[in-house]
N, C-alpha and C positions, 0 to 999 in steps of 0.2 A: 556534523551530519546528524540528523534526527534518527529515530528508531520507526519499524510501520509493523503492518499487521496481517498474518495467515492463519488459516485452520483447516483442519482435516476436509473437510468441503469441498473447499475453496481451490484445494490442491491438487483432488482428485477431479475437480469440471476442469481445471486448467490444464492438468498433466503435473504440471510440476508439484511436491510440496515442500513445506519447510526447511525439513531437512534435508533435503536435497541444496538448497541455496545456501542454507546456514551452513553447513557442512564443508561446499564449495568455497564458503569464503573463509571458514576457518581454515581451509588446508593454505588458503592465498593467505593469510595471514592479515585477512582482511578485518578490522574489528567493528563491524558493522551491521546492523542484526536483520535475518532477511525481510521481516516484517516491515522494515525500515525503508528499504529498497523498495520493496513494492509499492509503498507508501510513496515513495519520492517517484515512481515511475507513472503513479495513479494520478499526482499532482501535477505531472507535467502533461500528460494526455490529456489532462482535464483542463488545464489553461490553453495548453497551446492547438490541442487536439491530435499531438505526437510525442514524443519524448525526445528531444534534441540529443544525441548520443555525445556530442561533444558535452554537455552538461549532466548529465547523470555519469557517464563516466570518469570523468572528475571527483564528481562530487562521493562518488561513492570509494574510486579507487586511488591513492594518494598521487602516485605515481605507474600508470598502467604503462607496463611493460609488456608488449603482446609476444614478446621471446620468453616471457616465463611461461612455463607451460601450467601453470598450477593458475596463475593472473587467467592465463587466454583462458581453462578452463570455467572457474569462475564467471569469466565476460561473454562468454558462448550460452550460458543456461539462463544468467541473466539477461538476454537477447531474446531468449526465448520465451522469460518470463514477460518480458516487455510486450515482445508481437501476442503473446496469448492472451494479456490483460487487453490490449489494444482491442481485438476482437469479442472479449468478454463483457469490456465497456460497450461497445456499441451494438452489441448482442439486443433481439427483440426478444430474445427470452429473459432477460434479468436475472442470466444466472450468472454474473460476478459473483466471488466470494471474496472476500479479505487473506490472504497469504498468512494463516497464525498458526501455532504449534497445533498438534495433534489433542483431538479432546481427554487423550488417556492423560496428557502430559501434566502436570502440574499447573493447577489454577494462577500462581502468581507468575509461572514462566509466561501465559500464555495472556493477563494481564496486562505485563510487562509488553510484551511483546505488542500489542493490539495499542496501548500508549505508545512506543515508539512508531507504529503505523499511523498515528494521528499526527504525529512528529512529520514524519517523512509524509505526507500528503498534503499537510499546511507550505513543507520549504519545498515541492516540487510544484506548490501553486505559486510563490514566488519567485522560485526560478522559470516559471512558466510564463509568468507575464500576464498574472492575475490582475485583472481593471482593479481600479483605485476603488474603494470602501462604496461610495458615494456614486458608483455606477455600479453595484452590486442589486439582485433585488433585496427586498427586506428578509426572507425567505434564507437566502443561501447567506447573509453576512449574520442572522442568528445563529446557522449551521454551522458556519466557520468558528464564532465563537465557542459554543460547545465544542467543538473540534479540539478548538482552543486548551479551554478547561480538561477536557480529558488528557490532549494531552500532559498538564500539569499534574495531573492525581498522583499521589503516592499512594497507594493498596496494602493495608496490612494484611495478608492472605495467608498467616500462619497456619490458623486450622479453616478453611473455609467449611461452611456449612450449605445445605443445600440454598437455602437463603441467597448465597453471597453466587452461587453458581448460576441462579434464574437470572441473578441481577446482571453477569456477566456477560452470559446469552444475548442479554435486553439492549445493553449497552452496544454489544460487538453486530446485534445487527442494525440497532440506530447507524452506526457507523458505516455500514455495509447499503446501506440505503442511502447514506448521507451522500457518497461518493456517488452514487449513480444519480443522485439529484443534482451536485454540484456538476455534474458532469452533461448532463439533460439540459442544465442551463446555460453552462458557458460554451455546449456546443451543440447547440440544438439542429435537427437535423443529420445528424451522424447517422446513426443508426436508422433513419428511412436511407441515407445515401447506400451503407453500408448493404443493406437487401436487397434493393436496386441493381448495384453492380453485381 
């Protein structure tokens, strides 16, 4: 399972934040970062225009037992993260955020974390049922590629500088726009639906 991406923002227009999910799956003994999740929940909204629960459930929990109560816990806020992104993707205000740690927290945690949200956005566009390359526009299969590449970056983020901090900003909202573009394309019309009703 790939890693995805939150931040202070993003947590508080959604309700939920980081540490609320990450937390949640640490106590389920889930080893799966919540960035990652939102990432994988983003990618399959974005292909399919919902997130199949039989497939992100899976994929995120090894063996979901809804008698654990620590599992249900976990699978309840994650549900919740799901319907909130849902609505935030197809928002006319384009206030989506990214799911990444807190801006106090540590530049490399929150790195990391925004890499594994490129992770889990890429495998919930092929679990999603992303067209094949060559029915992409030109537009959104350069996006994926970058998508691509960040997610492979390895960050030396020992001592960051402010430097390294604008650049991460830059990065995390390329990404945050990436998604709502990938998303504007492979489901166009959502969001006038969405207002409508």
């Amino acid at each position: 399972m790939s890693v995805l991406c939150n931040n202070g923002i993003m947590a508080q227009s959604q309700g939920l934040e980081y540490q609320d999910i990450a937390e949640a799956l640490r106590r389920a003994s889930i080893p799966v970062d919540a960035a990652d999740c939102h990432g994988l929940l983003c990618g399959l909204i974005c292909a399919a225009g919902f997130a199949d629960q039989k497939i992100w459930v899976a994929e995120i929990f090894e063996a979901y037992n809804p008698k654990d109560l620590l599992q249900a816990e976990a699978y309840r806020l994650l549900q919740r993260l799901y319907e909130e992104t849902l609505v935030r993707l197809n928002s006319p205000e384009l206030d989506f955020e990214l799911l990444l740690p807190d801006d106090e927290d540590p530049l490399r945690d929150r790195t990391e974390s925004l890499v594994n949200c490129c992770c889990g956005f890429l495998s919930g566009l092929g679990l999603g049922g992303l067209p094949a390359q060559d029915q992409l526009s030109d537009e959104v299969a350069e996006l994926l590629e970058d998508l691509s590449q960040i997610s492979r970056v390895d960050f030396d983020l020992d001592n960051p500088d402010e430097e390294e901090q604008v650049a991460f900003e830059e990065v995390m909202e390329y990404v945050r726009v990436g998604v709502l573009f990938v998303h504007d394309e492979l489901q166009p019309g959502t969001t006038a639906q969405q207002t409508i009703q």
